[in-house]
C-alpha positions as CSV (number, residue, x, y, z in Angstrom):
1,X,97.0,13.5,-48.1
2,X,100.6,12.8,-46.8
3,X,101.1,9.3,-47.6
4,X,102.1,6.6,-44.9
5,X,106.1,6.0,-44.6
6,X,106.7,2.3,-45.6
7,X,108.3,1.0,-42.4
8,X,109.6,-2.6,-41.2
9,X,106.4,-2.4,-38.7
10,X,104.1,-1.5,-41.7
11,X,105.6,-4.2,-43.7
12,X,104.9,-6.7,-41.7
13,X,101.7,-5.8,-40.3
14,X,100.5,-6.0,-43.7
15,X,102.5,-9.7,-44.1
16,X,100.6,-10.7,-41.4
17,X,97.2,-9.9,-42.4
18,X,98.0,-11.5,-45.6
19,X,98.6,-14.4,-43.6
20,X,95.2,-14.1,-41.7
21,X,92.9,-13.5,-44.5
22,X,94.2,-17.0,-45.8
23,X,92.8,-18.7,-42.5
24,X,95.6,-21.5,-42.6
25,X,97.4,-21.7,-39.8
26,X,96.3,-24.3,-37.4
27,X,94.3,-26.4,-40.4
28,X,94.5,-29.9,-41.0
29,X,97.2,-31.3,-43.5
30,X,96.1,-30.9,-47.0
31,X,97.0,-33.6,-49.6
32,X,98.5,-30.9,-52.3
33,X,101.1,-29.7,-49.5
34,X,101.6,-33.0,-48.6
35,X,103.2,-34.3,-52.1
36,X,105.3,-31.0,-52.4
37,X,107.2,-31.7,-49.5
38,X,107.4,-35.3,-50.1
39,X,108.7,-34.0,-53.6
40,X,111.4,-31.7,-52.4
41,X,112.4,-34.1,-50.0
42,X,112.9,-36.7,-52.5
43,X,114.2,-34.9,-55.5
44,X,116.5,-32.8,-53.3
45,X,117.6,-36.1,-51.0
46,X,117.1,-34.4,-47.9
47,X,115.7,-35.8,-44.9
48,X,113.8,-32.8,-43.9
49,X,111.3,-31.1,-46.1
50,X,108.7,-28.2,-44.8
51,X,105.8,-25.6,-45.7
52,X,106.6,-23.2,-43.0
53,X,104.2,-20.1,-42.1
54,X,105.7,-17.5,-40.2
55,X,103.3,-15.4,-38.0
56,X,104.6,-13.1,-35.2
57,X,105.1,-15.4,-32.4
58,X,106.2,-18.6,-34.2
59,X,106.8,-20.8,-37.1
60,X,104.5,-23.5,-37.9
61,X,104.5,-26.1,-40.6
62,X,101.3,-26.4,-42.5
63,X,103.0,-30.0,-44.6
64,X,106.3,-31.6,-42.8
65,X,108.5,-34.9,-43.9
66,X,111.3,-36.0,-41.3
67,X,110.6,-33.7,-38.7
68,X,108.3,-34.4,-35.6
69,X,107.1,-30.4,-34.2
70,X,104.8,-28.7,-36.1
71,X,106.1,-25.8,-34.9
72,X,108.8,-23.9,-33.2
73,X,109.6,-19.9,-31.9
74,X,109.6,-17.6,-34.3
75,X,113.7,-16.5,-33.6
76,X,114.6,-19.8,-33.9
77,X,113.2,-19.9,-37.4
78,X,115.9,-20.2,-40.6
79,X,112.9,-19.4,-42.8
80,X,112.4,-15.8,-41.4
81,X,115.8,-15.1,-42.7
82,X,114.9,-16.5,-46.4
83,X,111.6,-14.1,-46.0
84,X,113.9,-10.9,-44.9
85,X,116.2,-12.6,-48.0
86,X,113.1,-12.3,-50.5
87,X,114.8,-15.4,-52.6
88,X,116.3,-18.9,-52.4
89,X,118.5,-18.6,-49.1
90,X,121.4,-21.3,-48.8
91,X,122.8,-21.9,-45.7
92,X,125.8,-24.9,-46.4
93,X,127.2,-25.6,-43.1
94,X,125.1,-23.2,-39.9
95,X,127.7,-24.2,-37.8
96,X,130.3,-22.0,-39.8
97,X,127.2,-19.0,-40.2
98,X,127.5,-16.3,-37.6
99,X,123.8,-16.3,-37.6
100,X,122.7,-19.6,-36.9
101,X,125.4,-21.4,-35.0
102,X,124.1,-20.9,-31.9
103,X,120.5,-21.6,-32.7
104,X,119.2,-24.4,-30.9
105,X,117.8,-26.4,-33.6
106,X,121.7,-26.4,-34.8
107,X,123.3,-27.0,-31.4
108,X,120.4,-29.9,-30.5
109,X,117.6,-31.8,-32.0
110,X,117.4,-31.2,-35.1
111,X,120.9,-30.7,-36.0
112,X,120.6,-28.4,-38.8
113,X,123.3,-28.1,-40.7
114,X,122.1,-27.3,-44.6
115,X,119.0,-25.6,-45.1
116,X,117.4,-24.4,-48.3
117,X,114.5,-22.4,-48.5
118,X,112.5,-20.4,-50.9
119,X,110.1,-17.7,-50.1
120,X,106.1,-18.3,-50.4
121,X,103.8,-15.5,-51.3
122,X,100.6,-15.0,-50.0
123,X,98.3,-14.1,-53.9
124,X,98.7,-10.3,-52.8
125,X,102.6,-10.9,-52.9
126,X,103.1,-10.6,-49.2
127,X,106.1,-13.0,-47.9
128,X,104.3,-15.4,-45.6
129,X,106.1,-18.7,-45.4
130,X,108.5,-21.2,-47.2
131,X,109.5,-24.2,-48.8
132,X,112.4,-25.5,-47.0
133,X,114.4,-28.4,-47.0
134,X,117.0,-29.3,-44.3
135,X,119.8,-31.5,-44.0
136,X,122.3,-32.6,-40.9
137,X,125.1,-33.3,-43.0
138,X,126.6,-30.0,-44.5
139,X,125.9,-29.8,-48.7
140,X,125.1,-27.7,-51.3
141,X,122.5,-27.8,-54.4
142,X,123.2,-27.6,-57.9
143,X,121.5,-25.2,-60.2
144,X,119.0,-28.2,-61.3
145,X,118.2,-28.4,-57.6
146,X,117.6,-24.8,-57.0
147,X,115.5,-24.7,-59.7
148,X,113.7,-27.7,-58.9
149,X,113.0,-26.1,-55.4
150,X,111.7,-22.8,-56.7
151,X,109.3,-24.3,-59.0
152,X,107.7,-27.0,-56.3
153,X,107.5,-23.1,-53.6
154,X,105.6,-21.5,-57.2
155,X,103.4,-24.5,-56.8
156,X,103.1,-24.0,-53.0
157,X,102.1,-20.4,-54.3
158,X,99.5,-21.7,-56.4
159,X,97.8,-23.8,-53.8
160,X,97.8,-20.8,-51.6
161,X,96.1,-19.1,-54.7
162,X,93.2,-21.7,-55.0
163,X,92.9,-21.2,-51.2
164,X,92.1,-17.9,-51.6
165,X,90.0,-18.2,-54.4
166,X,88.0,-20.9,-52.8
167,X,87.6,-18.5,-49.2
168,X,86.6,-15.7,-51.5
169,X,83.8,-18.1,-53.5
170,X,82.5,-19.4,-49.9
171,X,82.5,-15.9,-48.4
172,X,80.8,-14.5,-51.5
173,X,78.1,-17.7,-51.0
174,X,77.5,-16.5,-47.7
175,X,76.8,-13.1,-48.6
176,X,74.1,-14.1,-51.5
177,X,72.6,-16.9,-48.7
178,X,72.2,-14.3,-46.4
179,X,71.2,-11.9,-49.0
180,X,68.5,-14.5,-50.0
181,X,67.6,-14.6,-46.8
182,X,67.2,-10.7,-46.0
183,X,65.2,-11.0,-49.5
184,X,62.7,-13.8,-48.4
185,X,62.1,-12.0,-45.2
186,X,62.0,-8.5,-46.8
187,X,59.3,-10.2,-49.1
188,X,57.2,-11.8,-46.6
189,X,57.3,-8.9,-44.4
190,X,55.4,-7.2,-47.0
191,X,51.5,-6.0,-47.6
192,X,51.8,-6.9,-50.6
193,X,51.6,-10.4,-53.1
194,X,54.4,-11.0,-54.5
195,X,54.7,-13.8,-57.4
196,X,57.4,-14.6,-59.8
197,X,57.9,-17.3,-62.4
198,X,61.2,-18.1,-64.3
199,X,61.9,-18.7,-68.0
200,X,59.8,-21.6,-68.1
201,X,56.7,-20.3,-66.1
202,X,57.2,-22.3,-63.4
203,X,56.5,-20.4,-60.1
204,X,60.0,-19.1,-58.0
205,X,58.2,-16.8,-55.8
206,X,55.2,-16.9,-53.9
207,X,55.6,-14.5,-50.3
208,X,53.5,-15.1,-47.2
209,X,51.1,-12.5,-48.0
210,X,50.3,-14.0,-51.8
211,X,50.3,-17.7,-49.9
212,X,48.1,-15.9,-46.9
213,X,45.9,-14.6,-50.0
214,X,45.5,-17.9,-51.7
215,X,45.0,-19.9,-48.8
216,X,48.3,-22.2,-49.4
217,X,51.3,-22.1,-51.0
218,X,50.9,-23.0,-54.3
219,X,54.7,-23.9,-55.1
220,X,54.5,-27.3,-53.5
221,X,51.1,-27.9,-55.6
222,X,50.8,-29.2,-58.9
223,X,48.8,-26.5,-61.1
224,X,45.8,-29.1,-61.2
225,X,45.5,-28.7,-57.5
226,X,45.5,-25.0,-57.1
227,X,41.3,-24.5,-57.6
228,X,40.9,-26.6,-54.1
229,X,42.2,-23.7,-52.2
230,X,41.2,-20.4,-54.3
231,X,39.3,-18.8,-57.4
232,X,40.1,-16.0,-59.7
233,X,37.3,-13.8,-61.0
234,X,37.6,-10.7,-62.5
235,X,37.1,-7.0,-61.1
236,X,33.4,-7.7,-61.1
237,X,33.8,-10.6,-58.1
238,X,31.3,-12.9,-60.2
239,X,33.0,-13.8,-63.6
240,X,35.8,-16.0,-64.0
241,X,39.1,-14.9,-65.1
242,X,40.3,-16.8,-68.5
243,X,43.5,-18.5,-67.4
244,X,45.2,-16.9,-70.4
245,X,43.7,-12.8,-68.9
246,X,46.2,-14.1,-65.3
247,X,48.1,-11.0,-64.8
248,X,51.4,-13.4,-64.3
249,X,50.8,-15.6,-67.0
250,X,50.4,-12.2,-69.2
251,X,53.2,-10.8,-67.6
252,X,55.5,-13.6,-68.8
253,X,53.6,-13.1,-72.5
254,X,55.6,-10.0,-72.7
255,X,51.9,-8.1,-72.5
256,X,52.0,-4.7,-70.2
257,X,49.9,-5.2,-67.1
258,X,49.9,-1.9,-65.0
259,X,47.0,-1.5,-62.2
260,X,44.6,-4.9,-63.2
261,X,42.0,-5.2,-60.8
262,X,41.3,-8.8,-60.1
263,X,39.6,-10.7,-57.2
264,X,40.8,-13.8,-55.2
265,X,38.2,-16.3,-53.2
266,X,40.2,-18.1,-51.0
267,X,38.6,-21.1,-49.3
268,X,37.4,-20.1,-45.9
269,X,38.3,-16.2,-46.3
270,X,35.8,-13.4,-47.9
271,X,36.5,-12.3,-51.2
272,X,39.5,-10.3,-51.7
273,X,40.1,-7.4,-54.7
274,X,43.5,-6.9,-55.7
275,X,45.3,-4.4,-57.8
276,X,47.9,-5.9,-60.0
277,X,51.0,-4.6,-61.8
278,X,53.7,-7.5,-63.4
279,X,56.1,-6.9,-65.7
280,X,59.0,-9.2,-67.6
281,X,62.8,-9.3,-65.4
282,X,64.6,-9.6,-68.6
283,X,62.4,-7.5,-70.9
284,X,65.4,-7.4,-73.5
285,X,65.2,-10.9,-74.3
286,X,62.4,-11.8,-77.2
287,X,59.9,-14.7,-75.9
288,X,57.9,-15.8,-73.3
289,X,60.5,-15.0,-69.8
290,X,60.8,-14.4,-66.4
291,X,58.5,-12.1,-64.9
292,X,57.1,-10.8,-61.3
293,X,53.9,-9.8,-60.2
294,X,53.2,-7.5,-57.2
295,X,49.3,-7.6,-55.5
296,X,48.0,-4.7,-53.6
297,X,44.8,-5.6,-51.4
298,X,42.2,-2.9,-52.1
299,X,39.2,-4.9,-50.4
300,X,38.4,-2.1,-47.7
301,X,38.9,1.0,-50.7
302,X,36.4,-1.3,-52.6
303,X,34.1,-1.6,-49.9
304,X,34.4,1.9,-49.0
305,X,33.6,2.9,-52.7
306,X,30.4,0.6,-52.4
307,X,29.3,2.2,-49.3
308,X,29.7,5.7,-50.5
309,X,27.8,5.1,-54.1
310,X,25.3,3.3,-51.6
311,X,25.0,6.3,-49.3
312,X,25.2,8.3,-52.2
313,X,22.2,6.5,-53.5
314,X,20.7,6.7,-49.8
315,X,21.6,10.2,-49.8
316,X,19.4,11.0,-53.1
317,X,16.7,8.9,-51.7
318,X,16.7,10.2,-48.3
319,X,16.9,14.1,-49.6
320,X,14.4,13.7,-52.2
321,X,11.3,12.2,-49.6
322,X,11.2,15.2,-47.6
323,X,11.4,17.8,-50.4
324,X,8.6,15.8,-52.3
325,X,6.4,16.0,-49.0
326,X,7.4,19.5,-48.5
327,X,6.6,20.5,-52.2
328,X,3.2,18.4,-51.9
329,X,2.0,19.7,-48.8
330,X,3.0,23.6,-50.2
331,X,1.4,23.3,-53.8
332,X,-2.0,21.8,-51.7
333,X,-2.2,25.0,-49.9
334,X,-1.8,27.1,-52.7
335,X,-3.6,25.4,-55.4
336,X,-6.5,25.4,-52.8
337,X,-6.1,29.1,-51.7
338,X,-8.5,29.8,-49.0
339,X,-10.8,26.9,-49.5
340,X,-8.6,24.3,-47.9
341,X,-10.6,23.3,-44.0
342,X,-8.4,24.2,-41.2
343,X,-8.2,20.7,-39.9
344,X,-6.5,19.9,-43.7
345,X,-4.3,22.9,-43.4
346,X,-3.0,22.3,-40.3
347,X,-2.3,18.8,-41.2
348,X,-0.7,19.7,-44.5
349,X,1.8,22.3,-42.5
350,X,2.5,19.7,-39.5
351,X,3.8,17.4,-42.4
352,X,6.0,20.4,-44.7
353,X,7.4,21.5,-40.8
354,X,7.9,17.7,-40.0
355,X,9.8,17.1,-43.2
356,X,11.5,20.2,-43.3
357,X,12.6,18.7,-39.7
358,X,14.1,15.5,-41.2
359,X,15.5,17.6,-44.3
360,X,17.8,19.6,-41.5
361,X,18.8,17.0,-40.0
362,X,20.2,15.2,-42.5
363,X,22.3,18.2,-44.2
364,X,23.3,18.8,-39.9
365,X,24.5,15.0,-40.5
366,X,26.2,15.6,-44.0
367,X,28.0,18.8,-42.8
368,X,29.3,17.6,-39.2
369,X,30.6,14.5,-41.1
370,X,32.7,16.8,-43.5
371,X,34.1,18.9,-40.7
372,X,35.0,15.4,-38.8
373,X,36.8,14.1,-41.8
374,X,38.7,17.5,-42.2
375,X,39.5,17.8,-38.8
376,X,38.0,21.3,-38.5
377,X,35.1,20.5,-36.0
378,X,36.2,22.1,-32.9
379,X,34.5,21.2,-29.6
380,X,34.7,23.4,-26.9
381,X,35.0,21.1,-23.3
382,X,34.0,22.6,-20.1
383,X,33.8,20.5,-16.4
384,X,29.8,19.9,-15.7
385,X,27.6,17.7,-14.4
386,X,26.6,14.9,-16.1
387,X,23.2,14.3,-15.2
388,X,21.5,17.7,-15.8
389,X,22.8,17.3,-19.3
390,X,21.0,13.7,-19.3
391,X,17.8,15.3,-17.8
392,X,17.6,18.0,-20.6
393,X,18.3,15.7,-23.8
394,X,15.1,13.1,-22.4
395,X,13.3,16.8,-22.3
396,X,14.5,18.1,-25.6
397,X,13.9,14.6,-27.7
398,X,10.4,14.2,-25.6
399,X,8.5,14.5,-29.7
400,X,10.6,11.5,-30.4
401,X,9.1,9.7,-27.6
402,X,5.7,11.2,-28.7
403,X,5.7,10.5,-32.5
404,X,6.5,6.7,-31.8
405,X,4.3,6.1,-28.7
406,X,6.5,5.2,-26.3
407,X,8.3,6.8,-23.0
408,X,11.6,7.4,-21.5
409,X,12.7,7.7,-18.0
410,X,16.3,8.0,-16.0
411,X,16.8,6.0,-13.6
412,X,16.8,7.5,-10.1
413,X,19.8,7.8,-8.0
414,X,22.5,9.8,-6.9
415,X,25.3,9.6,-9.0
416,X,26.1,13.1,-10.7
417,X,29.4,12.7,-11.8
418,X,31.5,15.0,-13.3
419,X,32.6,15.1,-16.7
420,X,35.1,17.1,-19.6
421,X,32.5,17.5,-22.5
422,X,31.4,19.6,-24.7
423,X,27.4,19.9,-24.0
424,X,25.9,20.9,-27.1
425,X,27.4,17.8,-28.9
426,X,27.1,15.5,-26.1
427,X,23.0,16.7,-26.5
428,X,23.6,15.5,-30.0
429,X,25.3,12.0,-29.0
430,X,22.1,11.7,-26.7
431,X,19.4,13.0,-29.2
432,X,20.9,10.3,-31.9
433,X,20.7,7.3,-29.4
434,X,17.3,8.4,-27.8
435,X,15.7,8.7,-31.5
436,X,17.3,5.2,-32.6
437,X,16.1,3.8,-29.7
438,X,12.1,5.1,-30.0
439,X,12.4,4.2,-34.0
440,X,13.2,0.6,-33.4
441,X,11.1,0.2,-30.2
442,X,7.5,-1.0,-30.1
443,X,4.4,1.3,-29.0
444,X,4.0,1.5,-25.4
445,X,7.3,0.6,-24.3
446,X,9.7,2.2,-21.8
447,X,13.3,2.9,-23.2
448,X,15.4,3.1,-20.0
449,X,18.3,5.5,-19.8
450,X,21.3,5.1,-16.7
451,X,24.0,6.4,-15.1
452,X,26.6,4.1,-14.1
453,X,30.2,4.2,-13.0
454,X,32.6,1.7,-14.2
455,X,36.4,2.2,-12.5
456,X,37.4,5.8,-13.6
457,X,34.2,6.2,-16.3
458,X,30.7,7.4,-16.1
459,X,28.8,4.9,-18.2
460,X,25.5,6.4,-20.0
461,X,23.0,3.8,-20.9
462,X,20.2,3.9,-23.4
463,X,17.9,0.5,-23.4
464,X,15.2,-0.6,-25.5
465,X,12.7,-3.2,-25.8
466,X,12.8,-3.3,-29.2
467,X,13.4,-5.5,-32.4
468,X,17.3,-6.1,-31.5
469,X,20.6,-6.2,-33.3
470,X,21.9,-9.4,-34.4
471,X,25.6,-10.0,-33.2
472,X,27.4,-10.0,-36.7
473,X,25.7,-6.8,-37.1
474,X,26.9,-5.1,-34.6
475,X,30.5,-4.2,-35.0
476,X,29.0,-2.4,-38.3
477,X,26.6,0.2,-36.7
478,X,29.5,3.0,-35.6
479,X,31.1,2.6,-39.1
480,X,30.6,5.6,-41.7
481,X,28.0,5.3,-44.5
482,X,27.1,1.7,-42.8
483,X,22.7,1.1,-42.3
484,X,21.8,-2.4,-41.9
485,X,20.6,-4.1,-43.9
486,X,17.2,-5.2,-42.7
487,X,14.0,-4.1,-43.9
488,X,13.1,-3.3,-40.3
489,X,15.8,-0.7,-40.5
490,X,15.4,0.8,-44.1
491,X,12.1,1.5,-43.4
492,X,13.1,4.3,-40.8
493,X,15.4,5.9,-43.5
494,X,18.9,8.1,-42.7
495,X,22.1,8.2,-44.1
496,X,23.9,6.2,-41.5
497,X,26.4,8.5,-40.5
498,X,24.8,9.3,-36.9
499,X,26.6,6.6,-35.3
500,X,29.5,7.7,-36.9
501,X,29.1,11.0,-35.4
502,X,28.6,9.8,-31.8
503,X,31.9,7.4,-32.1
504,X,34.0,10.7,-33.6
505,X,32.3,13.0,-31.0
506,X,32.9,10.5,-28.4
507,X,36.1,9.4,-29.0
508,X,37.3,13.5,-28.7
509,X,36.1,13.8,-25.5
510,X,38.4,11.1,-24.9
511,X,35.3,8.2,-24.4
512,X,34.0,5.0,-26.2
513,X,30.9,4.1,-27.7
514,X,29.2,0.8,-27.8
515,X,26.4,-1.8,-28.0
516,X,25.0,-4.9,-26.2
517,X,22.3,-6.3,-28.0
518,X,20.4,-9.6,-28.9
519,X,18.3,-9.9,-32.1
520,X,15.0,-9.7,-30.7
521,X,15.6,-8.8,-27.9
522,X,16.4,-4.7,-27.1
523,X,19.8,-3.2,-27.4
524,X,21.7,-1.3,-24.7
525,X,23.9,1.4,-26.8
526,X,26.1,3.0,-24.7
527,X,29.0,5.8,-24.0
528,X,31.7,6.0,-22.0
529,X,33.4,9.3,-20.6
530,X,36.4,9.7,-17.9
531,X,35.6,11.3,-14.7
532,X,36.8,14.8,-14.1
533,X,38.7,14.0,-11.2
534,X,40.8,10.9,-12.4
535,X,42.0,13.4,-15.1
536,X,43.3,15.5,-12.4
């Protein structure tokens, strides 16, 4: 790289900068400068003592003693000879110096005629100033003098030093406030808890997802006080966790605590399961020390681990009742050979093909979940008519309607709109809420089904008379693996994934599902699909 010539210009630019990182021109008087000039001016006998700073337009004097201005032009300036002079410049008489006789502050007020000054270095050695003293009577100093004026400017040096020092320590404060603050917010932006304790134990750290977690912050809460807001129990959600088993508390024990599962009752919010991992900040130091703990809320993969073992369980149950009726009804017929009546026979068939039935649809259920989850269930949308499609499912599901007594009908009307679906699954949607609704309704009733447009959506209506849906109970029916739990429902069996299905389907053909529904009173579950021509 060729290197930079070291001109006059570069020089002083870098003098000046010197001069602006120490941020003193323009300050108020400062005590320390304040007693150096009185110094010089009193150990020197000279009327006029100064801290000068040269910058590029001017001169101005940061301490002064016998002089008025705190400032004057730059080329009027003595002291920006005695920088260009890099030492102690004497001037006896300016009147008899080609340099200064002309100068204004010789020819008028001031008067100048000695001046003394020594140069002052900024800490990076940059020539930024001086200490000066001035007579209007021509003189000279003796060696004792000169010395005496370079030691007070090495002191002037110094307290440009401690300047600089101080500037650096405030900026560095800065930096670590503001790096405290980007910490605090980084921290609270988190998912996760996070807690830390110092030496002591005491608590440092507490972020706004541990405080959300425990329902307060703790910090500004004497430990006695912490069990009105929250519990610990252990993994199980039931026992109580030993205050000596906290993960924090074992953490700051020096004990390894990687992935312990843990669950928080908060007052007011439902139980929470968290995942915890601590460890010591200074693990080289033997003893109890500072440590941090980090929380990861694994509530929903709990629940969803529940659900599946329960539909797992469901599953099982649900799998093995058909096949035992299946197997029962098959090893009557044979065992009986041809002695079994006809009447028995054909009763013993209707229930292997009724089971066999409810067998297929649950594996249909079990396998269209799969290919939902892996993305591989591909519908194929074509532009029909929506209520043909309608027409045929009440046709189609007309056993369901027959096996639990009761009757179906669409309303009358005109609307036919049109609709991007894919028909054989939008049968399915249909066949799922048409079977619901003649499982949960009462013999003799009529489950209505409508065609409605809402804005820029055909609205498809199923309706019920039957035992209801409470409200908190509704915003679970469309989850996966979800059945309510009501011995109303149970009673009907499934592995409550249908609803599931209809809100995946549903949702692909670029629709919503839903429910309105009282307990006790019927529900209305219904889908929601864009009209053909807004899509245009």
């Amino acid at each position: 790289m060729k290197q930079e010539h070291d001109t006059a210009d570069n020089r002083e630019a870098r003098r000046l900068e010197a001069l602006a990182r120490l941020q003193i021109l323009d300050t108020p008087s400062e005590q320390a400068f304040d007693d150096l000039t009185e110094l010089a001016a009193r150990w020197l006998q000279t009327p006029i003592a100064l801290v000068s700073l040269v910058d590029d337009q001017r001169q101005w004097f940061k301490s002064r003693v016998g002089l008025e201005p705190d400032q004057t032009p730059r080329e009027m300036a003595f002291c920006v000879h005695a920088i260009q002079a890099r030492d102690l410049l004497v001037v006896r008489d300016a009147t008899r110096d080609s340099r200064f006789r002309d100068n204004p502050l010789v020819t008028g007020d001031p008067n100048i005629r000695f001046y003394a000054g020594v140069p002052i270095a900024s800490p990076e050695g940059e020539l930024i100033g001086t200490l000066c003293v001035i007579d209007q009577v021509p003189r000279q100093l003796s060696a004792e003098q000169q010395d005496t004026l370079r030691r007070l400017a090495r002191m002037a040096e110094f307290q440009l030093r401690l300047r600089a020092n101080l500037l650096e320590s405030e900026q560095r404060t800065a930096e670590l406030e503001h790096q405290q603050v980007l910490n605090h917010r980084l921290l609270d932006s988190l998912k996760a808890g996070v807690v830390a304790c110092d030496d002591s134990g005491q608590l440092t750290l507490f972020n706004r997802t541990a405080r959300h977690w425990h329902g307060t912050d703790v910090m500004h809460l004497p430990p006695s006080e912490w069990g009105r807001y929250y519990d610990l129990y252990q993994a199980d959600g039931r026992t109580p966790l030993a205050s000596d088993a906290v993960p924090l508390l074992r953490a700051w024990r020096g004990e390894p605590v990687d992935n312990v599962e843990i669950s928080i009752a908060a007052a007011g919010q439902p139980l929470r399961y968290v995942l915890c991992s601590s460890c010591r900040l200074y693990p080289e130091r033997s003893g109890p020390g500072a440590a941090i703990l980090i929380m990861h809320d694994i509530t929903e993969i709990r629940r969803a681990s529940n659900l599946k073992s329960q539909f797992l369980a469901t599953v099982s149950h649900e799998l093995r009742t058909p096949l035992t009726a299946i197997s029962g009804a098959i090893g009557l017929l044979r065992s009986s050979a041809g002695d079994v009546p006809a009447d028995t026979s054909r009763r013993l068939l209707s229930i292997a093909h009724d089971n066999s039935q409810r067998l297929s649809e649950l594996v249909n259920d079990l396998l269209d979940m799969e290919k939902l989850e892996a993305g591989q269930l591909d519908l194929r949308l074509t532009t029909q008519r929506l209520r043909p499609i309608v027409e045929q499912a009440l046709e189609i599901n007309q056993p369901y309607a027959a096996r639990y007594q009761v009757s179906w009908a669409l309303e009358p009307g005109p609307l036919d709109p049109l609709v991007h679906v894919d028909e054989r699954r939008l049968h399915q949607v249909l066949g799922n809420y048409l079977s619901n609704a003649a499982k949960f309704s009462h013999p003799g009733d009529l489950i209505q089904v409508r065609i409605v447009i809402e804005g820029s959506e055909a609205e498809v209506q199923v309706v019920d008379q039957g035992i209801g849906i409470a409200e908190d109970q509704q915003r679970l029916l469309f989850r996966k693996f979800t059945q309510l739990d009501s011995s109303n429902v149970r009673q009907h069996g499934g592995t409550g994934l249908g609803l599931a299905i209809c809100k995946e389907l549903i949702e692909r053909m670029q629709g919503q599902v839903g429910v309105r529904s009282q307990s006790g009173a019927g529900a209305c579950f219904w889908f929601r699909l864009p009209l053909f021509q807004a899509a245009l």
